[in-house]
N, CA, C and O atoms as CSV, one atom per row, in Angstrom:
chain,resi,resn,atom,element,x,y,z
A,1,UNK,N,N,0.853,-1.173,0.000
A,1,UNK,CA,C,0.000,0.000,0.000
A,1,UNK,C,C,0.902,1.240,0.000
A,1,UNK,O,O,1.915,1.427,0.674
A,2,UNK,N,N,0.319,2.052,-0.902
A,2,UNK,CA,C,1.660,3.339,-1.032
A,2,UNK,C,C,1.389,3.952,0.349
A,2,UNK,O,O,0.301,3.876,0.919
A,3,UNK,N,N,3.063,4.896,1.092
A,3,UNK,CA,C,2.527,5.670,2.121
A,3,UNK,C,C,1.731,6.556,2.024
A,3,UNK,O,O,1.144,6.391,3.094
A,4,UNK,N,N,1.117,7.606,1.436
A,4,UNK,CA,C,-0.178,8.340,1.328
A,4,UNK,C,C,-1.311,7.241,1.683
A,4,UNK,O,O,-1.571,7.381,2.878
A,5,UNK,N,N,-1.876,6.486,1.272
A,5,UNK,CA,C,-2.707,6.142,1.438
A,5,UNK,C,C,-2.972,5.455,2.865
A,5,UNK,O,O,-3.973,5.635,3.558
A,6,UNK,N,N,-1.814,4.584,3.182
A,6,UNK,CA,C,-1.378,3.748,4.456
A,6,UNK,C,C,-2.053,5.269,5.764
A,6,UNK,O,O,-2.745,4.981,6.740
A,7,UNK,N,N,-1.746,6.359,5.519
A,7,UNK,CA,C,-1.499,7.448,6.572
A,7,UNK,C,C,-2.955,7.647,5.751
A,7,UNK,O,O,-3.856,7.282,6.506
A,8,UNK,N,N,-3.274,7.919,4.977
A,8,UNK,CA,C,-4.835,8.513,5.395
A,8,UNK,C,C,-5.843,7.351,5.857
A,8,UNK,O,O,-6.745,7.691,6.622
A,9,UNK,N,N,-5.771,6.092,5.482
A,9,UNK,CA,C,-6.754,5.279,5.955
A,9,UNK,C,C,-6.106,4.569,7.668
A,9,UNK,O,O,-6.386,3.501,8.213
A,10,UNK,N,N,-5.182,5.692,8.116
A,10,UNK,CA,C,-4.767,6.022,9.366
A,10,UNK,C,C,-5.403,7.139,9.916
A,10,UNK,O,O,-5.972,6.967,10.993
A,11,UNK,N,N,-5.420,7.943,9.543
A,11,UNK,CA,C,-6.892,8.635,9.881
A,11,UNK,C,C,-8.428,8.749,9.748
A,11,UNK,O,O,-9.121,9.681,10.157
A,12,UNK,N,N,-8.739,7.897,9.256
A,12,UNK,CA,C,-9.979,7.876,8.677
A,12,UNK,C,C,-10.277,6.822,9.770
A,12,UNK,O,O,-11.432,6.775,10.195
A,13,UNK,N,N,-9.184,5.818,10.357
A,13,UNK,CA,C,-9.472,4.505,11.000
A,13,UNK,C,C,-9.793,5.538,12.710
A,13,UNK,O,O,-10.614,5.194,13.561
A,14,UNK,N,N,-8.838,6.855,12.800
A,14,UNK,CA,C,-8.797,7.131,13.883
A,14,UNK,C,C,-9.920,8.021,14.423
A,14,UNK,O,O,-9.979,8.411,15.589
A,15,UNK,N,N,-11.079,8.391,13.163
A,15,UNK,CA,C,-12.248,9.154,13.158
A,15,UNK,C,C,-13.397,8.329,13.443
A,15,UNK,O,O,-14.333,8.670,14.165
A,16,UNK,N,N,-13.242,6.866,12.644
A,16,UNK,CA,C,-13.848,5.889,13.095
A,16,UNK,C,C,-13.767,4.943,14.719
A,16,UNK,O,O,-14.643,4.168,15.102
A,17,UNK,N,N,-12.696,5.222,15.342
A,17,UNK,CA,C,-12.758,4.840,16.237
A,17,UNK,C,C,-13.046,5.988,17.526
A,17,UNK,O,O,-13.293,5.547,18.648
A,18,UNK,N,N,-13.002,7.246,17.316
A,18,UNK,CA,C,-13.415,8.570,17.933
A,18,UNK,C,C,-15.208,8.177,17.888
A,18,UNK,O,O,-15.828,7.785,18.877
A,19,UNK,N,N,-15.640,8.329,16.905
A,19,UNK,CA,C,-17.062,7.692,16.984
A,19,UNK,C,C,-17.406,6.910,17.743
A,19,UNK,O,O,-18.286,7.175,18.563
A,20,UNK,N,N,-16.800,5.710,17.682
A,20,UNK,CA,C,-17.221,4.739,18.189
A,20,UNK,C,C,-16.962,5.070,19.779
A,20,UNK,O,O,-17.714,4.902,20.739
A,21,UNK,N,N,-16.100,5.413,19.736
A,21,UNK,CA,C,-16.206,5.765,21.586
A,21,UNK,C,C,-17.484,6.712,21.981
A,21,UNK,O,O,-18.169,6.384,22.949
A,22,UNK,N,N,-17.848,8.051,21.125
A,22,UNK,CA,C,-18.541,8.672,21.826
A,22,UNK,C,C,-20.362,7.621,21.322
A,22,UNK,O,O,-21.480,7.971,21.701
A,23,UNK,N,N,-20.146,6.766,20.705
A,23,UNK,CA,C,-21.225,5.738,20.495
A,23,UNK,C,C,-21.434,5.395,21.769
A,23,UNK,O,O,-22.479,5.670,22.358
A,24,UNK,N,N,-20.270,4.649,22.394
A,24,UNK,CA,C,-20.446,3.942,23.711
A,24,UNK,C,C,-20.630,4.727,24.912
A,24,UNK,O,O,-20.880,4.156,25.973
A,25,UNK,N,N,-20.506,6.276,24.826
A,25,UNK,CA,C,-20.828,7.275,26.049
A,25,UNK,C,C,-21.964,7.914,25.909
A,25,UNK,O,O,-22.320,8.605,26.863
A,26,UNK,N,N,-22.761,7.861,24.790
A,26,UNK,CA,C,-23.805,8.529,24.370
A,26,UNK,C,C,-24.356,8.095,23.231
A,26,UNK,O,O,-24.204,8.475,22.070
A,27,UNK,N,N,-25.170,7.057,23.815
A,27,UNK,CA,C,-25.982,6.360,22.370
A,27,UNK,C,C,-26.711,6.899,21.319
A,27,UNK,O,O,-27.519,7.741,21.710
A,28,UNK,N,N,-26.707,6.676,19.926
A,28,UNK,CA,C,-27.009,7.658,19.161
A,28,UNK,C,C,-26.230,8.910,18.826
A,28,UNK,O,O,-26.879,9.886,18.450
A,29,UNK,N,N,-24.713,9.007,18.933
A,29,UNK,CA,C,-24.223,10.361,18.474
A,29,UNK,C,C,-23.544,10.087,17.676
A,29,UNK,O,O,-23.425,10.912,16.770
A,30,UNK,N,N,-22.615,8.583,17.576
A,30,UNK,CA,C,-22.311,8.690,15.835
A,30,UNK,C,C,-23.544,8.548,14.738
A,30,UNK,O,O,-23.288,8.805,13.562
A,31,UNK,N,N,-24.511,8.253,15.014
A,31,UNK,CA,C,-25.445,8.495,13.940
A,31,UNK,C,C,-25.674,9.933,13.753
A,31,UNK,O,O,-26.379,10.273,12.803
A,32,UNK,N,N,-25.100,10.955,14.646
A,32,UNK,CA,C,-25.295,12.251,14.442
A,32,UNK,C,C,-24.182,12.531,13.860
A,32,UNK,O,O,-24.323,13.415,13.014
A,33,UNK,N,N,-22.835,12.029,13.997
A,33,UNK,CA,C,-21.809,12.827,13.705
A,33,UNK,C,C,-21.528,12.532,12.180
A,33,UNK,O,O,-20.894,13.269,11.424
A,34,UNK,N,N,-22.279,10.980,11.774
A,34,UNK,CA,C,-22.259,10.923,10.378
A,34,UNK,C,C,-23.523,10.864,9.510
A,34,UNK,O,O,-23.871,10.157,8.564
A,35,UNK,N,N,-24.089,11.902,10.208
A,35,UNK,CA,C,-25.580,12.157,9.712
A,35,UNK,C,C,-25.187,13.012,8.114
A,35,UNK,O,O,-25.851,13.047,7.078
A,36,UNK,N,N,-24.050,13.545,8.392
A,36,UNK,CA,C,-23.370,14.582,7.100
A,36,UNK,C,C,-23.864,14.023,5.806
A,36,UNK,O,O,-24.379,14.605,4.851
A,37,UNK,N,N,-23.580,12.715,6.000
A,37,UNK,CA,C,-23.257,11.669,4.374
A,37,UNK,C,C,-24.711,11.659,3.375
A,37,UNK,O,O,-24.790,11.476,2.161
A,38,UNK,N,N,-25.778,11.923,4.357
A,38,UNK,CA,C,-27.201,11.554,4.108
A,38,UNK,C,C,-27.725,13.166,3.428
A,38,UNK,O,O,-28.562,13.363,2.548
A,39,UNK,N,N,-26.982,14.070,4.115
A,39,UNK,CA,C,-27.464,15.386,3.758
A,39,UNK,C,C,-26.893,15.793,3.025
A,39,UNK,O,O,-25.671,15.763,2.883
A,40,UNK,N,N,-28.230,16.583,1.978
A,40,UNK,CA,C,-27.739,16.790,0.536
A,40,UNK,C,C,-26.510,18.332,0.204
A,40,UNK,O,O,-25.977,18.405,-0.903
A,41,UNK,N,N,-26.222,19.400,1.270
A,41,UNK,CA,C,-25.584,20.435,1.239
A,41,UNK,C,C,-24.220,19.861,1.317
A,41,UNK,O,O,-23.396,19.877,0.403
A,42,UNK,N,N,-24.024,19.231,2.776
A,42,UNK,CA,C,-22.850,19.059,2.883
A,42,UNK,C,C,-22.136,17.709,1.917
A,42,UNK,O,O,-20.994,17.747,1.459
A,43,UNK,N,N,-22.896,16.799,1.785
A,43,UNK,CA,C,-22.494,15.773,0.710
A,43,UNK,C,C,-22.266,16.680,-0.721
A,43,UNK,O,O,-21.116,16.543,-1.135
A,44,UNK,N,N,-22.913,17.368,-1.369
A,44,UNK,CA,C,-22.383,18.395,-2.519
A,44,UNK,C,C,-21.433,19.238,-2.352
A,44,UNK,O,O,-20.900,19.643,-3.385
A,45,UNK,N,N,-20.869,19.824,-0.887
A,45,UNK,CA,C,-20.105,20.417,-1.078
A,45,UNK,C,C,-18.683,19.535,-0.760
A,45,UNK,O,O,-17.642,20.178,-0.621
A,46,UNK,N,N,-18.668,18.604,-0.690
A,46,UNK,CA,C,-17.571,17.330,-0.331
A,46,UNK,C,C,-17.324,16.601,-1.671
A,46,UNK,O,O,-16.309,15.960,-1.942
A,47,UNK,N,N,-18.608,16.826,-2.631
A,47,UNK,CA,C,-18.600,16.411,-3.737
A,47,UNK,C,C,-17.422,17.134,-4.269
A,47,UNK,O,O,-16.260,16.736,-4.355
A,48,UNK,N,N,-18.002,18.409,-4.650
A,48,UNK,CA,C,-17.306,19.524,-5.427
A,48,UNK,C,C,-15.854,19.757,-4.775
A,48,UNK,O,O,-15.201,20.468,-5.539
A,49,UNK,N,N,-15.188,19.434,-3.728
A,49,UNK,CA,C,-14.146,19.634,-2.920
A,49,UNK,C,C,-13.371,18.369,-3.477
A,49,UNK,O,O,-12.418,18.606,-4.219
A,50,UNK,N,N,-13.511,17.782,-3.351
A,50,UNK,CA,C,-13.040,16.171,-4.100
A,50,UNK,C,C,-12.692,16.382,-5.811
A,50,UNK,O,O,-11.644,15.983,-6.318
A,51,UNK,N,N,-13.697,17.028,-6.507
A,51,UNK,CA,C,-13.773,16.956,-8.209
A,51,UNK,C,C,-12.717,17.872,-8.211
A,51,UNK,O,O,-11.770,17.463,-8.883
A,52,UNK,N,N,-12.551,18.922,-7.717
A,52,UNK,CA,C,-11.594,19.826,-7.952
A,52,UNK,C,C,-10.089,19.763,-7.729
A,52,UNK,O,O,-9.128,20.218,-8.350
A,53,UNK,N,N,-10.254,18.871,-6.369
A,53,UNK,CA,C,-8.576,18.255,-6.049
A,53,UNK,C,C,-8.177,17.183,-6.888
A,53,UNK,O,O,-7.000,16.883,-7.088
A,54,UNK,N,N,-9.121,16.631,-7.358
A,54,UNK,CA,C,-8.908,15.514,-8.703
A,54,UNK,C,C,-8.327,15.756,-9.637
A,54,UNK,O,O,-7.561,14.988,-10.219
A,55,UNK,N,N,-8.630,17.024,-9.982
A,55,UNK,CA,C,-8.812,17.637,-11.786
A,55,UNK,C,C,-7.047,18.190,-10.776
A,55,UNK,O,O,-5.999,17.571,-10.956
A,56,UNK,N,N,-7.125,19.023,-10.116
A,56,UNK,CA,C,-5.749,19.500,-9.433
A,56,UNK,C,C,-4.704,18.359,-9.585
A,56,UNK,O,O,-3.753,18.572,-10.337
A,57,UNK,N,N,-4.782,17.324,-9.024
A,57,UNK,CA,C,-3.489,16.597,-9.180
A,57,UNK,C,C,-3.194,15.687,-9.947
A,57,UNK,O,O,-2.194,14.970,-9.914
A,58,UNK,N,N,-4.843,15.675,-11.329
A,58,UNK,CA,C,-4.289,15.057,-12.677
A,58,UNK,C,C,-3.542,16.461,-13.701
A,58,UNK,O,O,-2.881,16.320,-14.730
A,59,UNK,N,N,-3.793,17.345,-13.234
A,59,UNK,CA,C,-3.207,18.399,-13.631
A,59,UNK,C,C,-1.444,18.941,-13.424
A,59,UNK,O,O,-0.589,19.350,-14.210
A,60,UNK,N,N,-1.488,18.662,-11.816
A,60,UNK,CA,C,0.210,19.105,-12.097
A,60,UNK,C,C,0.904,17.353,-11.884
A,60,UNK,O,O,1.971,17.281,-11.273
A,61,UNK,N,N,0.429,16.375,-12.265
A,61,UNK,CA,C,0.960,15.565,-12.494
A,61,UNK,C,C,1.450,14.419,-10.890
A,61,UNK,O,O,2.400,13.646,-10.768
A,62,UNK,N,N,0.572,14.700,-10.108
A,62,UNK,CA,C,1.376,14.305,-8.938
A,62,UNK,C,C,0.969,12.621,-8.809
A,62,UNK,O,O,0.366,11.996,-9.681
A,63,UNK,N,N,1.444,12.070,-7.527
A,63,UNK,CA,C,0.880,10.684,-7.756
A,63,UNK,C,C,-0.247,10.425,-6.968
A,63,UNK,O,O,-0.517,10.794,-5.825
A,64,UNK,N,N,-1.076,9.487,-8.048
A,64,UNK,CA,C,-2.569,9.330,-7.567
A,64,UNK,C,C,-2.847,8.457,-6.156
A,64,UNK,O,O,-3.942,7.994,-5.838
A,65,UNK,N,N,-1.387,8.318,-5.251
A,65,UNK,CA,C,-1.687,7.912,-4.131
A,65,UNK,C,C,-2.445,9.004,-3.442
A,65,UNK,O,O,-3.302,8.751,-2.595
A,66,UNK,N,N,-2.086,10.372,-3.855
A,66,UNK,CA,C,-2.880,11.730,-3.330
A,66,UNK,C,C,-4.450,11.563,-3.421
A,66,UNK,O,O,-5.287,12.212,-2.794
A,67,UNK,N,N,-4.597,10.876,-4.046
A,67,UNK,CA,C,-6.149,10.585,-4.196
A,67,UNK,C,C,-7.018,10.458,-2.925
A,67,UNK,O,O,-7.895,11.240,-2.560
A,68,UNK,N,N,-6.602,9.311,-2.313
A,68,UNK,CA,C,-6.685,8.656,-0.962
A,68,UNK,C,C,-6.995,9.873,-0.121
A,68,UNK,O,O,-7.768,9.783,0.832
A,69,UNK,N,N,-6.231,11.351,-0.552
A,69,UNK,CA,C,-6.096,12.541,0.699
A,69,UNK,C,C,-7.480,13.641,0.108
A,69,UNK,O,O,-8.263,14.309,0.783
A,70,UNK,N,N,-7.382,13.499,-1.304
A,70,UNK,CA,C,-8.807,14.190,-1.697
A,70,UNK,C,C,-9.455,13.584,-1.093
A,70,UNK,O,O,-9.354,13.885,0.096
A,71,UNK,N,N,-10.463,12.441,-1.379
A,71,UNK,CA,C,-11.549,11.942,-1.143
A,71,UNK,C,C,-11.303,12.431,0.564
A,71,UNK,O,O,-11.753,13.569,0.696
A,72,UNK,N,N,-10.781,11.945,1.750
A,72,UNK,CA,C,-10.892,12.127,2.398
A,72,UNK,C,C,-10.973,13.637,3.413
A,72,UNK,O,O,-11.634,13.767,4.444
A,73,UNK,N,N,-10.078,14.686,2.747
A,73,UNK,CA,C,-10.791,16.207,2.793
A,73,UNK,C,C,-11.653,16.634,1.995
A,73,UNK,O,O,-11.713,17.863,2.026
A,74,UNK,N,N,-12.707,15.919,0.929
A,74,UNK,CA,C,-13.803,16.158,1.002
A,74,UNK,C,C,-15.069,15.471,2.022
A,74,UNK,O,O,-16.195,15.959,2.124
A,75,UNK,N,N,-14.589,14.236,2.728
A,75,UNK,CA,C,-14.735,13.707,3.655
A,75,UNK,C,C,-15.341,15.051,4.875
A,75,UNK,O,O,-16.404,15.365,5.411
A,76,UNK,N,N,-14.355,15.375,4.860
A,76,UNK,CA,C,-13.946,16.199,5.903
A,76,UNK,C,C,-14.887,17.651,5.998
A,76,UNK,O,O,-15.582,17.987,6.956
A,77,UNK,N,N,-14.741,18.204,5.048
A,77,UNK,CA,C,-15.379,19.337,4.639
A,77,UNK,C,C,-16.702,19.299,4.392
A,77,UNK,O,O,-17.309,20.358,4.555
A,78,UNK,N,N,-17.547,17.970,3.899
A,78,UNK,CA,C,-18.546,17.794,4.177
A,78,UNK,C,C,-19.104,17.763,5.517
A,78,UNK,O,O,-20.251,18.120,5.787
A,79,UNK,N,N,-18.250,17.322,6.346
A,79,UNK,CA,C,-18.600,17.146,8.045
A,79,UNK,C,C,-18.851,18.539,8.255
A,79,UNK,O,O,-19.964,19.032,8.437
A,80,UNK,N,N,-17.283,19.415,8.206
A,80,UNK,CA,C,-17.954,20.371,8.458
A,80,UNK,C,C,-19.102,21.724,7.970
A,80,UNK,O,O,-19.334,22.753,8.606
A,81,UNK,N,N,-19.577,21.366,6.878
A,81,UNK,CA,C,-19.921,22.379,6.237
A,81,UNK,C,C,-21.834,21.881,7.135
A,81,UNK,O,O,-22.848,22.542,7.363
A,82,UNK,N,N,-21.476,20.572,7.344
A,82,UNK,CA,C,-22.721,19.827,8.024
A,82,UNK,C,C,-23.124,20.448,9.090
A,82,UNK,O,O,-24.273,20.856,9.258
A,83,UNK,N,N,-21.542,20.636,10.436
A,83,UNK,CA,C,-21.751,21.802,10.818
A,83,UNK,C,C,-22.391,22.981,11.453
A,83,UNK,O,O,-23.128,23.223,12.409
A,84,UNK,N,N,-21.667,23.722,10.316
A,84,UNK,CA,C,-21.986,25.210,10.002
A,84,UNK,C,C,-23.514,25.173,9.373
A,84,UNK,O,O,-24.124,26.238,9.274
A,85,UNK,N,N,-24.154,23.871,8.929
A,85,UNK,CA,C,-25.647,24.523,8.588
A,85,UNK,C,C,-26.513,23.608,9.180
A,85,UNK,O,O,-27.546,23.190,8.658
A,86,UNK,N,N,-25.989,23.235,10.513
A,86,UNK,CA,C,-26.734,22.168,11.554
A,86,UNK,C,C,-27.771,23.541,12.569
A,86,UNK,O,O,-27.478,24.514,13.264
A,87,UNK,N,N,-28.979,22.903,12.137
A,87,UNK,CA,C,-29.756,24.596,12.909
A,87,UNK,C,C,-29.791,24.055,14.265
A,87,UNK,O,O,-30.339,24.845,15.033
A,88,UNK,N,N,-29.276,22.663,14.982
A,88,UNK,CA,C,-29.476,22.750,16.255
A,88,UNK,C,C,-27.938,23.598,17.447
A,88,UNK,O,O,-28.086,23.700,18.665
């Protein structure tokens, strides 16, 4: 597994297990914390955050282990944009 990828599905493992703890202290809050994925704002704007770092690093040529780091800061940016337009 290239290192880019090894280190992001090292974080992604360590977001998943952050969940899961506050699962076991408060039932029902990772279904809140990945309520993001279901909602259509922040899933489009994770979309569009992803297409653009794509087109970016087939562009200056870099290696598509970087991929692994898009998808996952659009990951990310969907969470938070989830957020910033969470009316509770």
């Amino acid at each position: 597994m290239p290192p880019p990828v090894l280190a992001c599905a090292i974080v992604l493992a360590a977001l998943v297990i952050r969940s899961a703890v506050a699962e076991l202290r408060n039932p029902g809050e990772a279904r809140r914390q990945w309520g993001f994925v279901t909602n259509k704002v922040p899933a489009a704007a994770g979309s569009a955050a992803v297409l653009v770092m794509v087109v970016a690093i087939a562009a200056a040529g870099l290696d598509w282990g970087n991929l692994a780091w898009a998808v996952l800061a659009g990951l990310l940016i969907a969470f938070i944009t989830d957020q910033l337009t969470d009316p509770n």
